[in-house]
N, CA, C and O of each residue as an XYZ file, in Angstrom:
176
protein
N       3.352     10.199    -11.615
C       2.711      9.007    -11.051
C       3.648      8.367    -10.028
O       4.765      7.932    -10.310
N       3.018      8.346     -8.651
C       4.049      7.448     -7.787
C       3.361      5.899     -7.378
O       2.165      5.851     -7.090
N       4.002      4.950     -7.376
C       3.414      3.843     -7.244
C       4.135      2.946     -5.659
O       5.224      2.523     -5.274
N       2.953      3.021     -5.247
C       3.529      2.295     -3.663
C       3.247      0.403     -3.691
O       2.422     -0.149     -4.419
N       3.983     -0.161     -2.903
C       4.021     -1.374     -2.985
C       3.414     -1.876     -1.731
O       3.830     -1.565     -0.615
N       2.281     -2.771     -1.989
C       2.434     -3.604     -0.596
C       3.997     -4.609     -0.160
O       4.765     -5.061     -1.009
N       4.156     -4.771      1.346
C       5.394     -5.322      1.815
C       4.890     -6.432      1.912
O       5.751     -7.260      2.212
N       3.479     -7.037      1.758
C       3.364     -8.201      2.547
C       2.598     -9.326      1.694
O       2.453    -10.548      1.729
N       2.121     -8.057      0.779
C       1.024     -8.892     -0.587
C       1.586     -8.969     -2.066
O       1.381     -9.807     -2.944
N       2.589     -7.487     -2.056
C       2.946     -7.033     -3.129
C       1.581     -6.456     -4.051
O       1.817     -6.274     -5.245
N       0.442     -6.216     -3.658
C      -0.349     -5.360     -4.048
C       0.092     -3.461     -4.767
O      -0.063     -2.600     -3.902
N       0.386     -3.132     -5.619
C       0.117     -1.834     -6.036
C      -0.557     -1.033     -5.937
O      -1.694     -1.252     -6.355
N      -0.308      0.137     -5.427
C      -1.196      1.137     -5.610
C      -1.126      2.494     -6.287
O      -1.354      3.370     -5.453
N      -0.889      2.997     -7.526
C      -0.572      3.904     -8.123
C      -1.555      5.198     -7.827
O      -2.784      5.162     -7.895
N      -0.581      6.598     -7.412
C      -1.334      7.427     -6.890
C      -0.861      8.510     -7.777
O       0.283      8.483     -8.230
N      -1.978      9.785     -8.134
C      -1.481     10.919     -9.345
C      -0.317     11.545     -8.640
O       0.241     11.194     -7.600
N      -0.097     12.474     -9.380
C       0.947     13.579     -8.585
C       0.601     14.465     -7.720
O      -0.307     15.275     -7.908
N       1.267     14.392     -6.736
C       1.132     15.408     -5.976
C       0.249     14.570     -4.462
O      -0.520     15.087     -3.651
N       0.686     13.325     -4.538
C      -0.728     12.533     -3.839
C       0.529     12.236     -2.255
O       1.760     12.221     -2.286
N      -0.206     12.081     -1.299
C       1.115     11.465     -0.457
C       0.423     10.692      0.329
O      -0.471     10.917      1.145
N       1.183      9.352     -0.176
C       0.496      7.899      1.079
C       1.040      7.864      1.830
O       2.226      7.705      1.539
N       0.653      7.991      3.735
C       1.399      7.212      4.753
C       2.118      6.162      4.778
O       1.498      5.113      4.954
N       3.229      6.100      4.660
C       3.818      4.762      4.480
C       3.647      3.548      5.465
O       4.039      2.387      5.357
N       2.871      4.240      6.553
C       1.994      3.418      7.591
C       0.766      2.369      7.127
O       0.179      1.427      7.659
N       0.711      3.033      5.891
C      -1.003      3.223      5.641
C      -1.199      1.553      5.517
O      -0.205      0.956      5.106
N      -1.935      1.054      5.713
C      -2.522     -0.287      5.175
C      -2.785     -0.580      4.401
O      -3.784      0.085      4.130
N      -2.444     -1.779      3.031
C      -2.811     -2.037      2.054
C      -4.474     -2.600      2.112
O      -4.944     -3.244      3.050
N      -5.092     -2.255      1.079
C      -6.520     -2.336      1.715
C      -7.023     -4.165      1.001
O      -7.913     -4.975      1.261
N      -5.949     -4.109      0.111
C      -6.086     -6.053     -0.342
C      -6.415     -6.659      0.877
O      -7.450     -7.091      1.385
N      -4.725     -6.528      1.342
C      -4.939     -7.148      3.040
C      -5.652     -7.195      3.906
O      -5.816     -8.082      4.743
N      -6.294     -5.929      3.732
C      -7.525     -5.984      4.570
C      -8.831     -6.215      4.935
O      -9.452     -6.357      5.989
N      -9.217     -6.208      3.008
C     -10.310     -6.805      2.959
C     -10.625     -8.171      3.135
O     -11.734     -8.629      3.412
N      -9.440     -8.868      2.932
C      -8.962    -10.840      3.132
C      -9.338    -10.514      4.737
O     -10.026    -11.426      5.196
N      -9.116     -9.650      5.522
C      -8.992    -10.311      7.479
C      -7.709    -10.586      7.672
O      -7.262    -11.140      8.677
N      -7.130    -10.245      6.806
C      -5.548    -10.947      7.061
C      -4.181     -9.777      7.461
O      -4.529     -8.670      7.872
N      -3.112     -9.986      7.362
C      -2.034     -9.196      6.914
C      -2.198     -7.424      7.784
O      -2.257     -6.390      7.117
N      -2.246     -7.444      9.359
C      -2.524     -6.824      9.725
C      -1.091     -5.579      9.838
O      -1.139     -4.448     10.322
N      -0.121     -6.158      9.323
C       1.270     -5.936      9.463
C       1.361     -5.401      8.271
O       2.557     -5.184      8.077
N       0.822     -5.118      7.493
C       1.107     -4.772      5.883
C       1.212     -3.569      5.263
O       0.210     -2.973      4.868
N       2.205     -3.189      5.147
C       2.883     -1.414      4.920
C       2.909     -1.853      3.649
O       3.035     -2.959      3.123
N       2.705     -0.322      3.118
C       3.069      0.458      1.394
C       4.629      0.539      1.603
O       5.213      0.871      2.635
N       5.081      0.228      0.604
C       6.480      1.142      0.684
C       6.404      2.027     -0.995
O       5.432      1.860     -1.732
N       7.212      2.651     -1.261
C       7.866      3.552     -2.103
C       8.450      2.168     -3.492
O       9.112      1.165     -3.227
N       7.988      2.536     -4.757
C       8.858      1.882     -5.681
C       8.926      2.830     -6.741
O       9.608      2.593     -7.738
């Protein structure tokens, strides 16, 4: 299990094995608010 962090919400997103998130990718919390257009996953 790898679990990525939002940078901007602190939102989680736990992904199975073998899964690989863009660390680009957009947290989709943020996105559904209209907000936080700046908001990277990172690695925890």
């Amino acid at each position: 299990m790898t679990v990525y962090r939002c940078t901007q919400c602190g939102f989680t997103i736990e992904t199975k094995e073998g899964t690989v998130l863009n660390f680009d990718q957009k947290c989709t919390a943020c996105m559904e608010e209209g907000g936080y257009t700046s908001a990277r996953l990172s690695y925890i």
